[in-house]
C-alpha positions in Angstrom: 0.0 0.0 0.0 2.0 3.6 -1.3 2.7 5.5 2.7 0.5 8.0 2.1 -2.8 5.9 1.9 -1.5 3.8 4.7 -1.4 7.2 6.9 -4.7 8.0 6.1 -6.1 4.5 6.5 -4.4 4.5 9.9 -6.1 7.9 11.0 -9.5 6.8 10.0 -8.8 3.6 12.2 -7.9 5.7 15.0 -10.5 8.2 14.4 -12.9 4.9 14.6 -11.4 4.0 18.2 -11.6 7.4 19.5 -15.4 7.3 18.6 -15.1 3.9 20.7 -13.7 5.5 23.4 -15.8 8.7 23.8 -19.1 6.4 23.6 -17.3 4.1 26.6 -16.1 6.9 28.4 -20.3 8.3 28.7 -19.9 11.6 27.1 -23.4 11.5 25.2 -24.5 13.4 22.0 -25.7 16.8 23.7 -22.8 16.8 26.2 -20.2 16.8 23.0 -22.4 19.6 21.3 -22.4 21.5 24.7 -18.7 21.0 25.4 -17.5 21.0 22.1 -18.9 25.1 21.1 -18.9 26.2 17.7 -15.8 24.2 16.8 -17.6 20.8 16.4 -14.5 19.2 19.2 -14.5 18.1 22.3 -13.0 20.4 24.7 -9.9 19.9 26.7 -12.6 19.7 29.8 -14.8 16.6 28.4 -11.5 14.6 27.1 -10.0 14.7 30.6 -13.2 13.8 32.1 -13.5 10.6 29.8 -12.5 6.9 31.5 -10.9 5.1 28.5 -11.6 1.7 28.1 -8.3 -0.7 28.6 -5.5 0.0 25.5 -4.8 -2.6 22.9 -1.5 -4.2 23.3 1.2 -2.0 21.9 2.1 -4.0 18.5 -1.9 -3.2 17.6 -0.5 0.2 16.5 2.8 -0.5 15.3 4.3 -1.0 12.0 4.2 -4.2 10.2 6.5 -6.9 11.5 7.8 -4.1 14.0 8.1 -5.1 17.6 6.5 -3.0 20.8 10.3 -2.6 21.5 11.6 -1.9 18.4 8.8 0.9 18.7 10.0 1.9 21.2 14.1 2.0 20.4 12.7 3.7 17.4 12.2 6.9 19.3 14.6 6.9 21.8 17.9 5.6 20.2 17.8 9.2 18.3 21.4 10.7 18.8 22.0 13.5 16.5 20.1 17.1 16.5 19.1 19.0 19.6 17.2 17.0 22.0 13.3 18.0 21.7 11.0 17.9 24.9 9.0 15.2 22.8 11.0 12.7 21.2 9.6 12.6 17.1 11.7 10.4 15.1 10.8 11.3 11.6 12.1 8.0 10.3 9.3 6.1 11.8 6.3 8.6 11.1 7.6 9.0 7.1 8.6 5.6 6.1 6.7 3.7 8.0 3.2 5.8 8.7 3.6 7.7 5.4 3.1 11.2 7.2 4.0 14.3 4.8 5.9 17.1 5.6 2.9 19.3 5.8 0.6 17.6 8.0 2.9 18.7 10.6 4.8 22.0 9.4 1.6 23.3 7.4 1.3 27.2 6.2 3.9 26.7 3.6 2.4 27.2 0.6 0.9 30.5 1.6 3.1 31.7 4.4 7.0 32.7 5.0 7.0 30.6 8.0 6.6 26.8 8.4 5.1 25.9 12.0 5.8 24.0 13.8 3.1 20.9 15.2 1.0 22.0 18.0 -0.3 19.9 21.0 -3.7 19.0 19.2 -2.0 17.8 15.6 -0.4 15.2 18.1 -3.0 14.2 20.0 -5.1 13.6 17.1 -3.5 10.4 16.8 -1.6 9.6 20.1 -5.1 10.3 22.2 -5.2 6.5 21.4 -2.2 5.5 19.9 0.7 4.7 22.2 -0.9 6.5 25.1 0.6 3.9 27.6 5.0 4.9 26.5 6.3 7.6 28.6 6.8 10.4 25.6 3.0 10.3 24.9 2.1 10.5 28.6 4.5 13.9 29.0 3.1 15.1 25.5 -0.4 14.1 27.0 1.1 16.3 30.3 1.2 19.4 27.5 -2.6 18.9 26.3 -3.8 18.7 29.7 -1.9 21.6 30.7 -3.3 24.0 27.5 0.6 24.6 27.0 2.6 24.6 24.0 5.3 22.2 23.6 8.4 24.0 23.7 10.0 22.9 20.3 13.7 23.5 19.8 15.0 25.1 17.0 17.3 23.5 14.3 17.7 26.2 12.1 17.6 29.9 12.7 19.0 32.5 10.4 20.0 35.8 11.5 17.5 38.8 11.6 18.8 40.3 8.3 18.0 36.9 6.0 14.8 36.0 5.3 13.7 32.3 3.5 10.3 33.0 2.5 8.6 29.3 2.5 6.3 30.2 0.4 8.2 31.6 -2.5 10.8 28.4 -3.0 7.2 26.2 -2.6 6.0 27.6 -5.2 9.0 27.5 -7.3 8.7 23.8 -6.7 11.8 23.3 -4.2 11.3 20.4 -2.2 11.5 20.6 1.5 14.8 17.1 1.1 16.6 20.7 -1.0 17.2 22.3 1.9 16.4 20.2 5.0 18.2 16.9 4.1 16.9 13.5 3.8 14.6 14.2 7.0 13.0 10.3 6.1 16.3 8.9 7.4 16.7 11.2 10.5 16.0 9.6 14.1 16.6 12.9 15.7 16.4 16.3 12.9 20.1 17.7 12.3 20.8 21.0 9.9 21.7 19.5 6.9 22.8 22.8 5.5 25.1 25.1 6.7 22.6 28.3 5.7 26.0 29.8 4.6 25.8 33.2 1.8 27.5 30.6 -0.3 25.4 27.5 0.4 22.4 29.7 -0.7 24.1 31.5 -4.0 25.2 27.8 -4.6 21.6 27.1 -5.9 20.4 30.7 -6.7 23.9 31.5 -8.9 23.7 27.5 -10.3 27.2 27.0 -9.0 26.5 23.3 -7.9 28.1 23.4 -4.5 28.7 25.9 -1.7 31.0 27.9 -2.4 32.7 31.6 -0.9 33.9 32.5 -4.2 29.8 32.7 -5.3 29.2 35.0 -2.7 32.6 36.8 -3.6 31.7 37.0 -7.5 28.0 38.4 -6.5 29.0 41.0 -4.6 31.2 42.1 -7.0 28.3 42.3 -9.4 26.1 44.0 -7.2 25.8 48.2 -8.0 26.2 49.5 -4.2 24.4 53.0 -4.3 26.5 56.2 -3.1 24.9 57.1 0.5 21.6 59.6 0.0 20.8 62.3 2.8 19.7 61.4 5.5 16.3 60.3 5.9 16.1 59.7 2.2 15.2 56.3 0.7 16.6 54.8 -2.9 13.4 54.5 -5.4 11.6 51.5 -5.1 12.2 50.4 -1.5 9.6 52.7 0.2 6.5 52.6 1.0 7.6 48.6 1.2 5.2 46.8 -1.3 4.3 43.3 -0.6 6.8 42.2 -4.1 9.7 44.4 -2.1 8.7 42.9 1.4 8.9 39.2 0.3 11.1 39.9 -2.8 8.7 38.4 -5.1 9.8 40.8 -7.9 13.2 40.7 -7.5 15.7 38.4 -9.3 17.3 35.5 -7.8 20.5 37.1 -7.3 18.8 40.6 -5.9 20.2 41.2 -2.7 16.7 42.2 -1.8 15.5 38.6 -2.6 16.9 37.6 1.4 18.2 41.2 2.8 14.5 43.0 3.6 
């Protein structure tokens, strides 16, 4: 079966034993609607309330021909990256659930930013799933709690550089380009230096990170004599949305990352 459908087969079956759950746990049909509000979902009230019937044994919910303790060694024998409050080894959720990138890091084809999963995107499997191993009970700990969990960061450019999401999305860049081969991560590491030159390597064509692309580029770039001050070069103010997210610039416009 190709990953993806398996994912999605695998969330309706999970969806079916929450639905188990809720009707085990006594939370009737006009105390959902009352607790649930205009969202249509249970709030974080009614879901603590519920008594869960008994948990299937472990290997119910794990990969074909995968152990509960090679499950389990799946998430913790992660040794590169920073360490994350709750352990996510992306090897296990891509290649063996099929998960996308997006179903966790959505916004990207419309935003500059890629998020980052909250609380509820996790629970929406692991309020069932796996609910008796120590990571879900702390992530269950977070959802109980109304707090956020409090991700680390693996990459983080400096104030002056911006990577627009969006913009490489929809010039077709797939997310492996620039994060590495995440499906063969146990723990996410940079796979890219986020160097001038690793950048100019793709945006120049150079092939390979190089200093002598960022060298060459700035020696192509026209740096403006200094204007009076409080005077502003034509074209950068007011700040259009094309100048703010350098959607009108070229790929070697300083302007394209430096806004």
């Amino acid at each position: 079966m190709i990953p993806s459908y398996r994912f999605f087969v695998a969330l309706l079956a999970v969806g079916g034993l929450a639905g188990l759950a809720v009707a085990a746990g006594g939370l009737g049909t006009s105390e959902t609607i009352d607790s649930a509000g205009s969202s249509g979902l249970p709030s974080t009230e009614s879901l603590q309330a519920q008594t869960l019937p008994p948990l299937l044994p472990i290997e119910q919910y794990t990969a074909p021909g995968m152990t509960a303790a090679e499950a389990i060694e799946a998430h913790a024998a992660a040794t590169d990256g920073p360490v994350q409050p709750i352990p996510f080894n992306h090897r296990f959720h891509v290649q063996e659930i099929g998960m996308q990138c997006a179903y966790c890091h959505g916004g990207t084809e419309s935003s500059p930013v890629a998020t980052m999963p909250a609380v509820a995107t996790c629970m929406g499997c692991h309020l069932i799933v796996g609910a008796q191993l120590e990571p879900i009970q702390d992530l269950r700990g977070y959802w109980n709690s109304d707090e956020g969990i409090p991700w680390e960061r693996v990459y983080k450019l400096p104030d002056f550089v911006q990577f627009p999401h969006d913009a490489h999305i929809r010039n077709d860049l797939a997310c492996a380009e620039c994060h590495g081969a995440v499906e063969e991560m146990d723990r996410v590491s940079k796979a890219s230096s986020l160097k001038m030159g690793w950048c100019l390597a793709c945006h120049m064509g150079e092939g390979e990170e190089s200093d002598y692309a960022t060298d060459r580029l700035l020696a192509q770039q026209f740096i403006p004599p200094p204007l009076p001050e409080g005077r502003q070069p034509i074209g950068l103010y007011p700040r259009s949305i094309d100048t703010k997210y350098g959607a009108s610039r070229g790929p070697i416009d300083c302007l394209a990352c430096h806004y």
